[in-house]
MIMARKE-374940 format. One record per residue (C-alpha): x, y, z; residue in one letter. Coordinates in steps of 0.2 Angstrom, whole numbers, plus 5000, padded with zeros to 4 digits. Layout:
BEGIN
- x | y | z | res
- X | Y | Z | A $
...
//
This chain:
BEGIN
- x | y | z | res
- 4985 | 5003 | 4986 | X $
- 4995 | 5015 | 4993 | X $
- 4986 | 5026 | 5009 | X $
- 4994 | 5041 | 5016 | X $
- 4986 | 5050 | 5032 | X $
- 4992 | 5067 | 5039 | X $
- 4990 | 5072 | 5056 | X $
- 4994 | 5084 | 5068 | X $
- 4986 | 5101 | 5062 | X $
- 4979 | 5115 | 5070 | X $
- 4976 | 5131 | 5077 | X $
- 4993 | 5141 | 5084 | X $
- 4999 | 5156 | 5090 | X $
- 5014 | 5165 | 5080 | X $
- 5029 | 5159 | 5087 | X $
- 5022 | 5142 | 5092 | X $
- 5026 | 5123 | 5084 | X $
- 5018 | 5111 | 5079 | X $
- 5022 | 5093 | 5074 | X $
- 5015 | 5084 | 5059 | X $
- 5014 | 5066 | 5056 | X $
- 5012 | 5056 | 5040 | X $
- 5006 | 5037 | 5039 | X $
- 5009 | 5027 | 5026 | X $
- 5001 | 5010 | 5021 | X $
- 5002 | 4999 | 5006 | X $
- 5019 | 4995 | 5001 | X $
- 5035 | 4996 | 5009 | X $
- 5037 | 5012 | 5016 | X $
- 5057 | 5013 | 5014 | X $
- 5056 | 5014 | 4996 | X $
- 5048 | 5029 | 4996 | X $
- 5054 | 5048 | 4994 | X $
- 5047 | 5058 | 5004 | X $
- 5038 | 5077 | 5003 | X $
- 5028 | 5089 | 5009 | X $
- 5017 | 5104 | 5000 | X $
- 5007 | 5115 | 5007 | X $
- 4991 | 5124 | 5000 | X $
- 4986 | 5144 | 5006 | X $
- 4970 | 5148 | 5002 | X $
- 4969 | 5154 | 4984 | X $
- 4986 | 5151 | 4981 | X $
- 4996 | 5136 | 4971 | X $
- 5002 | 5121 | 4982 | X $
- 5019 | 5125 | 4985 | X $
- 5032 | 5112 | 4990 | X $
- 5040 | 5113 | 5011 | X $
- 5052 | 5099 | 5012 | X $
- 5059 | 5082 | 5004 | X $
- 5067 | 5067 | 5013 | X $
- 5076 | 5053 | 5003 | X $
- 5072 | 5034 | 5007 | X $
- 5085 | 5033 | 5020 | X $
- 5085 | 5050 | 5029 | X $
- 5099 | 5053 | 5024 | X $
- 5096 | 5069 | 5011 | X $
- 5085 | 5082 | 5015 | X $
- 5080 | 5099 | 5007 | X $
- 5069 | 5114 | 5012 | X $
- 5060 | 5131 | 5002 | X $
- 5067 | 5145 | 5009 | X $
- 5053 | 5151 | 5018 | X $
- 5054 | 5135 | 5029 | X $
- 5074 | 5133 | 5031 | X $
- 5078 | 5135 | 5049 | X $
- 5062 | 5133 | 5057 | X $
- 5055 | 5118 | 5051 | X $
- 5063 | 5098 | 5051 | X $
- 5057 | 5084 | 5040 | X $
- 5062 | 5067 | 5047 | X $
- 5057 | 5049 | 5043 | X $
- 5054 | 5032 | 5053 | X $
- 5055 | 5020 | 5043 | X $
- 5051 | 5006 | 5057 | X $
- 5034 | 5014 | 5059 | X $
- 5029 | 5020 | 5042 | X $
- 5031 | 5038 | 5047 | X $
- 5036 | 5056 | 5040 | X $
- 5036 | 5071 | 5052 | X $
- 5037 | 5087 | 5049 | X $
- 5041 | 5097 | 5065 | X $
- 5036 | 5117 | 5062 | X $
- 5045 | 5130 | 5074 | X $
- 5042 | 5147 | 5075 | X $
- 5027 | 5149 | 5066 | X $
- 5020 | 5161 | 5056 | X $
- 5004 | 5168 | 5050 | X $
- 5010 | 5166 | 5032 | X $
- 5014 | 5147 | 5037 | X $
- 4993 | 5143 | 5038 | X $
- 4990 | 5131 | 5024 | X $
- 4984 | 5116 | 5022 | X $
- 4998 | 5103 | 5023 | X $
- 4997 | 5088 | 5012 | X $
- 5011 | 5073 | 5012 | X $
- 5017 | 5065 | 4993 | X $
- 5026 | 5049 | 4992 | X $
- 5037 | 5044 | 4978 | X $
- 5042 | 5026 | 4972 | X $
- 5060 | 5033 | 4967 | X $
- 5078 | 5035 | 4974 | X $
- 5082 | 5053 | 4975 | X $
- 5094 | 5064 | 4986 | X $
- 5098 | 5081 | 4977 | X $
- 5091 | 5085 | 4963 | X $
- 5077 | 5096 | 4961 | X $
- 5065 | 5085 | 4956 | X $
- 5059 | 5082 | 4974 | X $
- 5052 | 5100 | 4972 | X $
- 5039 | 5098 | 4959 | X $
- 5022 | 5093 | 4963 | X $
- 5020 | 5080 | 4947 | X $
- 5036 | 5072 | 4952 | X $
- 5026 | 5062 | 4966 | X $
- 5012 | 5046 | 4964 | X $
- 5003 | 5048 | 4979 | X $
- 4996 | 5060 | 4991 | X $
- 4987 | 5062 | 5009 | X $
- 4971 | 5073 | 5011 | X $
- 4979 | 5084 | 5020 | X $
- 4980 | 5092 | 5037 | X $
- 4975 | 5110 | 5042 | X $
- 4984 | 5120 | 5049 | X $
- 4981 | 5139 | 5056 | X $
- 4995 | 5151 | 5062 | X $
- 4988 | 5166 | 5073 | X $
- 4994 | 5183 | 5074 | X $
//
């Protein structure tokens, strides 16, 4: 059984970071792809940031490009996502996805269905 386990939300002023962390238990953590989504209040879950198995590809929305970094350790099982500059548009509740395939540009990483397994989430509140 595969266990994901995000951390590291919270409460922000614009402008302000914050780092999220992603655990994940169960298999071997290096064979996984690697996302993140995020969920706004009555909107859809909308896809932040993919990292291949190695670290070696990643890819960012638009709305994210410049301000957040997704990186991987794969000795400790971990996924980060470190948020700079925040906005208020950027609360959300932020939700790591793993996928038991290879990938590195295409756009599958993008789409919700493509991933097997996901965390509970992590909340996260920008202020203005």
């Amino acid at each position: 059984q595969v266990q994901l386990v995000e951390s590291g939300g919270g409460l922000v002023q614009a402008g302000g970071s914050l780092r999220l962390s992603c655990v994940v238990s169960g298999r071997t953590f290096s064979l996984y792809t690697m996302g993140w989504f995020r969920q706004a209040p009555g909107k859809e879950r909308e896809f932040v940031a993919a990292i291949s198995r190695g670290g070696g590809s990643t890819q960012y929305a638009d709305s994210v490009k410049g301000r957040f970094t997704i990186s991987r350790d794969n000795a400790k099982n971990t996924v980060t996502l470190q948020m700079n500059s925040l906005k208020p548009e950027d609360t959300a509740a932020y939700y790591c996805a793993a996928k038991d395939q290879y990938w590195q540009t295409s756009p599958r990483a993008t789409s919700m269905s493509w991933y097997d397994f996901w965390g509970q989430g992590t909340q996260v509140i920008v202020s203005s």
